[in-house]
N, C-alpha and C positions, 0 to 999 in steps of 0.2 A: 490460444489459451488452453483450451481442450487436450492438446501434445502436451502441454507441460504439466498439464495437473497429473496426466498418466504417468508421465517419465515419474514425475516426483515420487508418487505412489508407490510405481514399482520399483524406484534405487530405495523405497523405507520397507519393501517386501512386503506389502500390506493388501489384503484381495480389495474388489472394488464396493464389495457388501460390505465389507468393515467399515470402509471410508464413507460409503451411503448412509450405515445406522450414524455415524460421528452427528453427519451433517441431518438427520431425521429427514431424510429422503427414501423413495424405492431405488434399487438397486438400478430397475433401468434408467432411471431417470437422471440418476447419478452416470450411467455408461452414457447414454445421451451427450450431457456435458463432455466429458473424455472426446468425444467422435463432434463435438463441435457444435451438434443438433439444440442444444438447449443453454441462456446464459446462466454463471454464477449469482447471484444477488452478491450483494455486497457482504450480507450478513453472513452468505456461506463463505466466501472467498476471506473474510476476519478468520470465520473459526478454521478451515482449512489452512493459513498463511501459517497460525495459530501453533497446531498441530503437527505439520509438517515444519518447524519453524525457520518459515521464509516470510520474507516479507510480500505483504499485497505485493505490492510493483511486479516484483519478481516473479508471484505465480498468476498477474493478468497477464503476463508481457513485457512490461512498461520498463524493466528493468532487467539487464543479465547480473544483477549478485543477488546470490540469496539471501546474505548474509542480514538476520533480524539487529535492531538497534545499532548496525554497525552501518554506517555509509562507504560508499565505495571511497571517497576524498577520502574518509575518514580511518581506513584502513591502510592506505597506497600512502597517505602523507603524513599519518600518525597523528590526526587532531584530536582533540582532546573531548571527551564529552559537554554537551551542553549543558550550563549548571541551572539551578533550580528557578533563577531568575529569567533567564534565557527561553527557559521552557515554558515559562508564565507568561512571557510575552512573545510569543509564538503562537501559542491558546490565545489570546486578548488579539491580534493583531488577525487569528485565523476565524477567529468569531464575530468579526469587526467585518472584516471580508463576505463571509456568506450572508450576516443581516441583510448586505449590502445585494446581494444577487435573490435577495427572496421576492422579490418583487417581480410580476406576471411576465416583463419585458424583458427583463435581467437575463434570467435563462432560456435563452431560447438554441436553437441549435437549425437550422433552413425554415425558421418560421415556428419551429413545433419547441412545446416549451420541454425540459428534462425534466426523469423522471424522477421520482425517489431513489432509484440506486442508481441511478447515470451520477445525479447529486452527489453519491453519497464515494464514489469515487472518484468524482473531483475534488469533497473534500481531503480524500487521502494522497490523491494527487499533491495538491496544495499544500499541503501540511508537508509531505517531505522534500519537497521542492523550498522551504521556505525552511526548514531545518538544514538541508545541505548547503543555502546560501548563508546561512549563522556561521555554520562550519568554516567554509571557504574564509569567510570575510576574517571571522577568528584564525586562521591562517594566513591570511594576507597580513593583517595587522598587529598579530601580536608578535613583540618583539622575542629574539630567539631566548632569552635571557630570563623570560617568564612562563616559557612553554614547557610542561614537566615531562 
């Protein structure tokens, strides 16, 4: 994670104080992360995704496209965005889901429960895991006749 937050940094020409005050971090602490020594929170890895505009996925890891609001499917096979209703029940359907893992047992991980930002990237985990199969499935199923 730490290689890519630098690479990113340095293909936007940007020193690593800049990016440090962005995130209201110290400067070391911000090289820390870069060299692997310290993790992102969740809330720094939004505003960072943010700024550099990549998506989470992308600068944990978890993903090689950068590309924000566009999905990989969704670029390679030209699906169409998901419309306002889609999107509402994606939210209802991903708020339904975590209620569901708030409970003491729910999250657990070798016995030990997760934390607030382990949580808080599974929920983004989830949430575009759950947006890509919207995509797919509206590619699988809709006929070519209705695809713009």
């Amino acid at each position: 994670m730490g290689n890519r937050v630098r690479d990113i940094r340095k293909a936007r020409n940007m020193a690593g104080t800049v990016v440090a005050e962005l995130l209201n971090i110290t400067p070391q602490y911000y090289y820390e992360i870069e060299r692997g020594k310290k993790r992102l929170s969740a809330d720094m890895a939004g505003k960072l995704a943010s700024h550099f505009q990549v998506t989470t996925d992308y600068l944990l890891g978890l993903s090689d496209e950068p590309s924000p609001n566009v999905s990989f499917m969704e670029e390679k096979r030209g699906t169409s965005p998901l419309t306002p209703k889609e999107e509402k029940d994606i939210a209802r359907d991903l708020e339904r889901m975590l209620s569901d893992l708030e409970s003491d047992e729910a999250l657990a991980f070798h016995g030990e429960t997760l934390d607030e930002e382990s949580k808080e990237l599974l929920r983004i985990s989830l949430e575009n895991s759950m947006r890509l199969a919207k995509q797919l499935a509206k590619q699988k199923f809709t006929p070519n006749k209705y695809r713009k």
